[in-house]
Every structure is written in structure tokens, then in C-alpha cells.
C-alpha positions as CSV (number, residue, x, y, z in Angstrom):
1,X,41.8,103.0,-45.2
2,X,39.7,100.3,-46.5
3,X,41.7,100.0,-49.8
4,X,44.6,99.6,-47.3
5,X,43.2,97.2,-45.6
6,X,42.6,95.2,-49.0
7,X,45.9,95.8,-50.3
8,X,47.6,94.8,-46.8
9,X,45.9,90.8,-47.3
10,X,46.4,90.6,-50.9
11,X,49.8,88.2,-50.1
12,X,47.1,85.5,-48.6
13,X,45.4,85.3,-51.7
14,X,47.4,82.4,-53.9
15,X,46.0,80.3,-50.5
16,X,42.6,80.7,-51.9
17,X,43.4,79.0,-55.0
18,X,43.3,75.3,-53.8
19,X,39.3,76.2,-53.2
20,X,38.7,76.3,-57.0
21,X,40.0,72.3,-56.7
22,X,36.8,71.6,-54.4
23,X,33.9,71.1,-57.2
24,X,35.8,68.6,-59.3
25,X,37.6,66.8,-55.8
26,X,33.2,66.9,-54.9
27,X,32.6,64.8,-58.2
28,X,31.7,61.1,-57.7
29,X,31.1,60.1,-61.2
30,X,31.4,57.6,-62.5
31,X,30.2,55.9,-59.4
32,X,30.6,51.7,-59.1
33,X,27.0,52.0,-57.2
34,X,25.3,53.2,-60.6
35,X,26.9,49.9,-62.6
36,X,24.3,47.3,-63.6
37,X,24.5,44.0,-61.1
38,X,26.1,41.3,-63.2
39,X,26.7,37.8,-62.6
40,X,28.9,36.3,-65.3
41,X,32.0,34.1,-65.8
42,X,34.5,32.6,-62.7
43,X,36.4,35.6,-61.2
44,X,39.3,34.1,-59.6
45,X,40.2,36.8,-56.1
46,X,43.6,36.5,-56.1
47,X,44.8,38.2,-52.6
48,X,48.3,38.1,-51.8
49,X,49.2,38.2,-48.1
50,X,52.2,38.7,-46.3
51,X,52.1,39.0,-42.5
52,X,48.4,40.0,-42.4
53,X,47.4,37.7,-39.5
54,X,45.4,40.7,-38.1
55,X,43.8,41.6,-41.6
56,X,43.4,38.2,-43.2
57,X,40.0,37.3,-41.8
58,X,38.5,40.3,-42.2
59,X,38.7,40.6,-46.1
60,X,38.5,36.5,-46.2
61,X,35.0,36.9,-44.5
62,X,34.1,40.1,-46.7
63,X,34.9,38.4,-50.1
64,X,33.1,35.3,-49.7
65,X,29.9,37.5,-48.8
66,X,29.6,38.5,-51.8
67,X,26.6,37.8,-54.0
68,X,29.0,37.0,-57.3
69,X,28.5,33.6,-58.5
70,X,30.9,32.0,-59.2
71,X,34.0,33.1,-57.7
72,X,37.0,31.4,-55.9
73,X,39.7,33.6,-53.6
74,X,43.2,32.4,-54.1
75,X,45.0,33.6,-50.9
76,X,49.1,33.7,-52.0
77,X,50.8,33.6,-48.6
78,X,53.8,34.9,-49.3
79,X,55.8,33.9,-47.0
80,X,54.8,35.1,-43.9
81,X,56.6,34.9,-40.6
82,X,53.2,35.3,-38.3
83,X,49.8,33.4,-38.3
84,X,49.0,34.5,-41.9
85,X,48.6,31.0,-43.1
86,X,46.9,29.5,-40.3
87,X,43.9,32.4,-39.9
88,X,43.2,31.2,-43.6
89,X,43.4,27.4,-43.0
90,X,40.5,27.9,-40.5
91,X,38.6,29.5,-43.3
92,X,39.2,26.5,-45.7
93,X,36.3,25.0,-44.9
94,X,34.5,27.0,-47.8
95,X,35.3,25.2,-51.2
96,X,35.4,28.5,-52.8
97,X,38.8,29.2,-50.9
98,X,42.5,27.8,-51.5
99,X,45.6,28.9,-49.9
100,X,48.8,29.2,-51.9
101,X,52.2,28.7,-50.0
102,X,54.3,31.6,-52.0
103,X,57.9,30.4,-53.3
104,X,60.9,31.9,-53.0
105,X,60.8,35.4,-54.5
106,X,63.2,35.4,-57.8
107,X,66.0,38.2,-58.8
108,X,64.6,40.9,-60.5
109,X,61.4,40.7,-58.1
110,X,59.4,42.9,-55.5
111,X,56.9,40.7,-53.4
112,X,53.6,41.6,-54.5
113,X,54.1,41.3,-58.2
114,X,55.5,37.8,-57.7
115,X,52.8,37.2,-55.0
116,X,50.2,38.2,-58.0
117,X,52.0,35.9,-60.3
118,X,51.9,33.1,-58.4
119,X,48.0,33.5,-57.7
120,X,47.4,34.1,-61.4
121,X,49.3,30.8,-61.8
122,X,47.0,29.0,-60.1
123,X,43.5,30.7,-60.9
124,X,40.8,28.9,-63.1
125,X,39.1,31.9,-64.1
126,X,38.1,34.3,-67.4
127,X,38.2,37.0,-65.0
128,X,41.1,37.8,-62.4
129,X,40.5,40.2,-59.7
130,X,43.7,41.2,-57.8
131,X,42.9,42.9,-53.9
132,X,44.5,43.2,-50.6
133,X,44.5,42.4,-47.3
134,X,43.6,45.8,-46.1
135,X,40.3,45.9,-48.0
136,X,36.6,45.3,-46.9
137,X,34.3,44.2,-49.8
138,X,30.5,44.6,-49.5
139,X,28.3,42.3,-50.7
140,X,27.7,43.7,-54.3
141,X,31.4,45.0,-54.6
142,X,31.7,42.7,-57.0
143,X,28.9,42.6,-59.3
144,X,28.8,45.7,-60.0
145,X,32.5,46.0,-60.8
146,X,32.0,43.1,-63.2
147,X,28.3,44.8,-65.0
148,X,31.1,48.0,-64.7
149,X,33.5,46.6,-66.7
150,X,31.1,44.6,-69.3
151,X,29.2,47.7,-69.9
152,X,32.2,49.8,-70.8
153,X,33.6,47.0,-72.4
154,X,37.1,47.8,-70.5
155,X,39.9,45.2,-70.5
156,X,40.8,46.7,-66.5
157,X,38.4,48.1,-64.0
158,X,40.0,49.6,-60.6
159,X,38.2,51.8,-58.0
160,X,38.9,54.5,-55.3
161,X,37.3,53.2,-52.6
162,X,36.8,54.8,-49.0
163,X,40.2,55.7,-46.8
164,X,39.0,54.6,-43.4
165,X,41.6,57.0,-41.1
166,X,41.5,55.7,-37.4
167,X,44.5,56.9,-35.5
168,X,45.4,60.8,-35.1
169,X,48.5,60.6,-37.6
170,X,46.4,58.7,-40.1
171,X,44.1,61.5,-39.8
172,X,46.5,63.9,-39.9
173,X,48.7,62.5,-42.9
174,X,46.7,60.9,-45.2
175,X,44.6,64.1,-46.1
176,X,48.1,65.2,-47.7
177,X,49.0,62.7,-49.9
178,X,45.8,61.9,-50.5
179,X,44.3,65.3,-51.8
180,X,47.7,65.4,-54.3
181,X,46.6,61.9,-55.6
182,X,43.5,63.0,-56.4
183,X,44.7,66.3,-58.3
184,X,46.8,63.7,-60.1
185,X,44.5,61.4,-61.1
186,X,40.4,61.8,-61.3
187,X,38.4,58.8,-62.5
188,X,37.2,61.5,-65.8
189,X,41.2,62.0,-66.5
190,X,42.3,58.1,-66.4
191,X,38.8,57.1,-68.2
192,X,39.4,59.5,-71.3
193,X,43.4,59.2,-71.4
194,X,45.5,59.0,-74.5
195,X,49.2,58.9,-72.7
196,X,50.7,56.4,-70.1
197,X,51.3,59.4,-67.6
198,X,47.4,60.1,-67.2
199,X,46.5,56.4,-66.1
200,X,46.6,54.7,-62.6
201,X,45.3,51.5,-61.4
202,X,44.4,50.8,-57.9
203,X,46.4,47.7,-56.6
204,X,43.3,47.3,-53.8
205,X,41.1,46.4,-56.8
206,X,42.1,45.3,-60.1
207,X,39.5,43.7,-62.3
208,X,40.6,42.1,-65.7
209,X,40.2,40.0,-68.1
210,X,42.5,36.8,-68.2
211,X,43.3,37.9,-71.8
212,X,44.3,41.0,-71.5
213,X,46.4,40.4,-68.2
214,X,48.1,37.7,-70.8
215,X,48.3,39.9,-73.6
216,X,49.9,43.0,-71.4
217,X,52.5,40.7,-70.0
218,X,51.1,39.7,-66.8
219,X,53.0,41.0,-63.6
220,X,56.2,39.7,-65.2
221,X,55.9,42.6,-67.6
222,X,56.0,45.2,-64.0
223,X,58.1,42.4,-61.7
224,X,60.6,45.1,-60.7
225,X,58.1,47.7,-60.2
226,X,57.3,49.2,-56.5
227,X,54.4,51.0,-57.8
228,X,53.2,47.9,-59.6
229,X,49.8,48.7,-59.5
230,X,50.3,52.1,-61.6
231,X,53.2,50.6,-64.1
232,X,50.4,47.2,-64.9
233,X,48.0,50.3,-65.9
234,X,50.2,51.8,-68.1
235,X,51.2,49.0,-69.7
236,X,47.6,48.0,-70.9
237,X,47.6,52.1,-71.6
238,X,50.8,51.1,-73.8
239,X,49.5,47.6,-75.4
240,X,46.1,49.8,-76.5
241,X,43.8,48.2,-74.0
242,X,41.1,50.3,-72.0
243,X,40.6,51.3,-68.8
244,X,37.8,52.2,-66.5
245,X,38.4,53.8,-63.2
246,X,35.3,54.6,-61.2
247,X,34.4,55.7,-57.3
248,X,33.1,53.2,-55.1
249,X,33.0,54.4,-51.5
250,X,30.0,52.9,-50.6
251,X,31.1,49.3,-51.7
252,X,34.3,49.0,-50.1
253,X,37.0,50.4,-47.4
254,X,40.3,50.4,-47.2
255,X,43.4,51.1,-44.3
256,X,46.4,51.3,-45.9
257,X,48.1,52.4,-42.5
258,X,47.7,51.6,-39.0
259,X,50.1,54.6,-37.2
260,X,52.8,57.1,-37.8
261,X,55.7,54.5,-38.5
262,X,53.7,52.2,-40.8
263,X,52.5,55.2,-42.5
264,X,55.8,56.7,-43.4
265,X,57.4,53.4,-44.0
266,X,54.6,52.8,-46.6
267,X,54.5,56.0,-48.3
268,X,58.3,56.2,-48.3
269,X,58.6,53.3,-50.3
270,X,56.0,54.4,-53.1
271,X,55.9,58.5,-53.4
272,X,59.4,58.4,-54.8
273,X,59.8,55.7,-56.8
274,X,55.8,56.0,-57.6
275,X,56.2,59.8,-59.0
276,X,59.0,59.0,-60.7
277,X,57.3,56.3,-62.5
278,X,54.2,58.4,-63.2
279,X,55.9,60.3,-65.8
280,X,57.2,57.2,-67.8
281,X,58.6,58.9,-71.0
282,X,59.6,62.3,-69.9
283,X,62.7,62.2,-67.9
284,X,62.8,66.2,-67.5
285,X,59.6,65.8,-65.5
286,X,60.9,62.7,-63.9
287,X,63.7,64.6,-62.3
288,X,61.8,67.2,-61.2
289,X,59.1,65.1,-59.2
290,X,60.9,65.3,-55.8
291,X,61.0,69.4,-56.1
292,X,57.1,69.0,-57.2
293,X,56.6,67.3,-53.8
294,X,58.1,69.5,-52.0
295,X,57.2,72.8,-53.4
296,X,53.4,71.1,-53.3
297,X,54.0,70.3,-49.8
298,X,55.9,73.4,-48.5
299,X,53.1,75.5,-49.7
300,X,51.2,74.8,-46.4
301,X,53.8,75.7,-44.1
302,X,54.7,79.1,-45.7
303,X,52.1,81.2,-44.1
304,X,52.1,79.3,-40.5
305,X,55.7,80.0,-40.4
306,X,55.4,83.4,-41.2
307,X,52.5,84.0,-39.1
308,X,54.8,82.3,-36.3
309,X,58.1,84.6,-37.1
310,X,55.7,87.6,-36.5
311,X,54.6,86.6,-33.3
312,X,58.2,85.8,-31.9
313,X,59.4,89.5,-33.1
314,X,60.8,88.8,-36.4
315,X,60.8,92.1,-38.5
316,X,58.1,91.1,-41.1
317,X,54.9,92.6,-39.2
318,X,53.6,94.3,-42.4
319,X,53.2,90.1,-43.0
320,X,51.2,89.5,-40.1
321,X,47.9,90.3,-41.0
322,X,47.9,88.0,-44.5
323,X,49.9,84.9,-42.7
324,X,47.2,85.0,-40.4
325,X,44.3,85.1,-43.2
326,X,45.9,82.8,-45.2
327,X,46.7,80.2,-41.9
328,X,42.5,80.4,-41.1
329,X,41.8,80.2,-45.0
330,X,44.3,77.1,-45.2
331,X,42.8,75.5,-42.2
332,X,39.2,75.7,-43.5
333,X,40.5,74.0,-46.4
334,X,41.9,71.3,-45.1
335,X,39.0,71.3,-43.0
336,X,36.4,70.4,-45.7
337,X,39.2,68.1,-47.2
338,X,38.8,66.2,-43.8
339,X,35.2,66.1,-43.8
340,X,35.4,64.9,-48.0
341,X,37.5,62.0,-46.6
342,X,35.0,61.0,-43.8
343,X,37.6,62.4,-41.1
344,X,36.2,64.8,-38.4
345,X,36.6,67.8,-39.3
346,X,38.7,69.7,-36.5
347,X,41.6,67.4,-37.6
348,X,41.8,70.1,-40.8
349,X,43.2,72.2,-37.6
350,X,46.5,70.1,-38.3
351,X,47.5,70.2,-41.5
352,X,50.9,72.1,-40.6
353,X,51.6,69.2,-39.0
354,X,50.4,67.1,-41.4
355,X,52.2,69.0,-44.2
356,X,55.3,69.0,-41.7
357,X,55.6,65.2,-41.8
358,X,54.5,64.7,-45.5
359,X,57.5,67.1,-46.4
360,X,59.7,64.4,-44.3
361,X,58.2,61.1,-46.4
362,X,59.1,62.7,-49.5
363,X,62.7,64.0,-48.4
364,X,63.5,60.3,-46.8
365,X,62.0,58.5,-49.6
366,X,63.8,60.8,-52.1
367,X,67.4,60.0,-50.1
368,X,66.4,56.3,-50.3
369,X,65.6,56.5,-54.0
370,X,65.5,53.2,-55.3
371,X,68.8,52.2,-52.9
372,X,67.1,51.1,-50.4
373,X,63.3,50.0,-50.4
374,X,61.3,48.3,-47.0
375,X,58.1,46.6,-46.8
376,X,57.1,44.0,-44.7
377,X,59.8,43.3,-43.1
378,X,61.7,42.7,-47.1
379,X,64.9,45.2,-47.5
380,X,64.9,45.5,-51.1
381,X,68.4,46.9,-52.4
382,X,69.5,47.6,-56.4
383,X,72.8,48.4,-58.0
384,X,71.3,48.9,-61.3
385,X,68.3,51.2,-61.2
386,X,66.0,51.5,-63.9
387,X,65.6,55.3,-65.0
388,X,61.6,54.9,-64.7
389,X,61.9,54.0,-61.2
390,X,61.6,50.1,-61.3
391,X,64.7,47.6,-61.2
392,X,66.5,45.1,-63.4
């Protein structure tokens, strides 16, 4: 009878698998807090902003608490339609700041590249450091980025900082997209890389030198690129420059998304168009990221759907019994996933739900393709698509 009993829940098992991901998802190493403090050359902050009135302040005031001398924060409004520019303005008062009204954005250009450009344009320093609005810097964010990146003598530094989750769908999403991310790309996998596909760069923090922004092209060389943050990284990849990507939860925050619609209209502009691009010179894999997604995200709901056919009468009961282990196994799962990510932990409780409305993201942003692209309030739309997911 026991041997039965074994047999009867050996269905559930492939949902024990994702366990064996928790010791290297546990790894903090390399870890920004371990980098020797360095004060060195300028760093010129470039941030662009477009309609973040509610945000601006916030990482305005961050940035110029930090103990890097000497810096100066370029703020690129790019041409907002709400109090963007003015919530900077009243900040002016510290020399270290300058606002930038953006220009018209060019054919052949998304906004943040060009918003990048234009700060670049106008920055005095050896070192550039690209960030956004959505970001919260402490105080030695900076220095050690900059020991970081002299002590591995890299020509890019980036960072995974912490995901600050707020709202129940935050909670409930993010988890998602965020645990494939990081099966994707580990700081050990970008930092010992020989291929474009293996490297990412974070566009909340990019730390380089002016050289080797120049010498890679600047954002001119990824100007039609959505995921502009991950093609700039594989074009140093591609131009032989190094990379360093390193944790560095304790020195700075981020909220990419405030709510369910912001969330889905952010991640359906990238996960498409982002995958696509993340396999830059293998077109087989290319076409086959949208199935990835799905089969990655459909996973989850298998055994809650069975477990819920066999509770409304469906003729599967022999499948009862491993739905429901696998379910309670999936849960806990997501459950430490949502402690990892400084989320309570019930909220692992959800991840049908979550997994429900990731499978959505992926299947509108897949019908969108590069067709039709929104962001802040922009409706980007291409006739002539470039087969690595950018536009010409």
C-alpha cells in the first residue's frame, strides 16, 4: 500500500525541481557592499525623466546625498507633459544639478536612448553613470560602484538592486518575471561571459567609462532598441569590453511599477521584444522565445487546474492526489521566492494568479510584437522591424 501511495504522487515530482534553483537564486556574490569606497574622477548622473513628477524628488534628493565627490546629476526632461521640470527647478539651487529640456525625439529613436544621448551630450565627466527615476540611492551607492568598477578594472558596472513590491499585483506579478530573470542572468554568468546572449546590463544603473561608452557607439549604437539597457551590454560584450554585474540590495531600491495596469503596460513593452533580443545571433532561439514564456509560465497553472478539474467532477481522480501535492509544493516555492524578494510571504499563496496574468503579458506583448510599443504616454509604431527585435 505504501509503494502505492509513492507511485500514486510520482506525477508531482517535476514541481520539485525549481527547489534545486534556490541555492544559486540565495547567492549574493559578488556583492556592491564588499567593493572598496572610492572617490575618484567627475561621474556625470545622467537621469532621464519623462512624466516623473511623483518620482523626481525622491531620487534627486537620494543622488545628491551621496558621499562621491565630485559628481553632477544631469536631469534630461524629456519632454514631459506634468510637473517633471518644475519639481527639478526647485532643486536647482544645488550647483551640482542641471536640468536639460530634451529635444524632439528623431526617426529611428525610442525615448530613453535619446533621453541618454542628450544627457551624455551635455556631461563633463570621465565617468557617466546612467539611472532612473524610479531608483533610491544610498549614501555610498556610489562609491562603491566606482572602487567596484576600478578594482575589476571593468569598462561597465550595473547592479541588481532591491524590487520594492507595494501593491497586491506588484506582489503578486513581479515574483514571476522576476525569478525567470534571474535564472536568465546571475551576476557569476554575465561576469565570466564569452557570448553577447549571456550579458545584461541594468538600465537603473549603468556605470562607465566615457571611453568606452564612445568607443561602443554610445546610445546611437542601441537608438532603436526597447531593451536598450541589455543591447548597450552586448554591444561592449561585442566591441571586447568587460563587464561587471554585482548585487547591491542594501545600497539601492527600485519600483519599476506602481499597479496592475502600469505593470502590464511596462512588461508588455519589454518581455517580447527584450527576449527576442537576448538571443542576438541565433534566430532559431529567437523564434522560439514566446513558446519559452509560455511553457515557463504555464508550468504553474498545470497542477492548480488539474487539482481544480478534480474537484468539479472531471474524470481524472487518479490525478487528484499529485495536483494537490504538487499545488502545496508549488506554493511553498513561490513562497520562499516571496520572502527572497522582501515580499511577505503569504503572497507565495498567489502565484496561480500571478502565473495567470504573466501568461497574459507575454501573449499581449507577443501579439504587439514590435507593431505597436507604449510607454509613457509615446505609441511607438514600425513598418520595418529589425529581426533582433530593435527598429530601423
Amino acid at each position: 500500500m505504501r509503494l502505492q501511495g509513492i507511485s500514486e504522487l510520482l506525477p508531482s515530482v517535476p514541481w520539485l525541481l525549481p527547489f534545486l534553483t534556490l541555492p544559486r537564486l540565495a547567492q549574493r556574490s559578488p556583492n556592491l557592499s564588499d567593493a572598496p569606497a572610492a572617490n575618484n574622477d567627475l561621474v556625470s548622473i545622467i537621469l532621464p525623466a519623462r512624466n516623473e513628477a511623483a518620482n523626481i524628488s525622491g531620487v534627486v534628493t537620494s543622488i545628491l546625498a551621496s558621499t562621491y565627490h565630485p559628481l553632477e546629476l544631469i536631469v534630461v526632461d524629456d519632454r514631459s507633459t506634468d510637473d517633471t521640470a518644475s519639481e527639478v527647478m526647485r532643486m536647482a539651487g544645488d550647483p551640482r544639478v542641471r536640468l536639460i529640456q530634451g529635444q524632439e525625439l528623431p526617426s529611428g529613436w525610442f525615448g530613453k536612448p535619446w533621453a541618454c544621448f542628450q544627457g551624455y551630450q551635455n556631461a563633463r565627466g570621465k565617468l557617466l553613470l546612467f539611472t532612473d527615476a524610479d531608483t533610491r540611492h544610498q549614501p555610498e551607492l556610489l562609491t562603491r560602484a566606482v572602487g567596484a568598477m576600478l578594482a575589476e578594472r571593468a569598462a561597465l558596472l550595473t547592479i541588481s538592486p532591491l524590487q520594492r513590491c507595494v501593491t497586491f499585483w506588484e506582489r503578486v506579478v513581479m515574483p514571476q518575471i522576476w525569478f525567470l530573470l534571474a535564472l536568465r542572468y546571475s551576476p557569476s554568468r554575465v561576469n565570466r561571459a564569452h557570448k553577447a546572449r549571456d550579458v545584461i546590463a541594468n538600465g537603473q544603473f549603468i556605470l562607465t567609462t566615457r571611453e568606452a561608452y564612445e568607443f561602443a557607439g554610445t546610445h546611437a549604437a542601441v537608438r532603436g532598441e526597447v531593451a536598450e539597457d541589455l543591447a548597450l551590454a552586448q554591444t561592449y560584450m561585442q566591441k571586447g569590453l568587460k563587464l561587471h554585474f554585482a548585487f547591491a540590495e542594501r545600497l539601492m531600491e527600485t519600483r519599476m511599477y506602481q499597479g496592475l495596469q502600469h505593470l502590464i503596460e511596462g512588461w508588455s513593452k519589454n518581455i517580447y521584444v527584450g527576449g527576442k533580443r537576448s538571443f542576438p545571433d541565433e534566430p532559431f532561439r529567437r523564434a522560439l522565445v514566446p513558446l519559452m514564456l509560455v511553457i515557463a509560465l504555464g508550468y504553474w497553472l498545470i497542477p492548480p487546474a488539474v487539482l481544480l478539474a478534480t474537484l468539479l467532477g472531471a474524470n481524472a481522480g487518479t490525478l487528484q492526489l499529485p495536483a494537490l501535492a504538487a499545488t502545496v509544493t508549488s506554493a511553498a516555492f513561490w513562497t520562499l521566492i516571496c520572502i527572497g524578494m522582501s515580499i511577505p510571504g503569504p503572497y507565495g499563496l498567489t502565484y496561480p494568479l500571478g502565473a495567470l496574468v504573466g501568461l497574459y503579458i507575454v501573449l499581449r506583448s507577443t501579439w504587439r510584437g514590435n507593431r505597436r510599443i507604449e510607454w509613457r504616454g509615446r505609441v511607438y509604431s514600425e513598418t520595418s522591424a529589425d529581426p533582433r527585435g530593435g527598429i530601423r
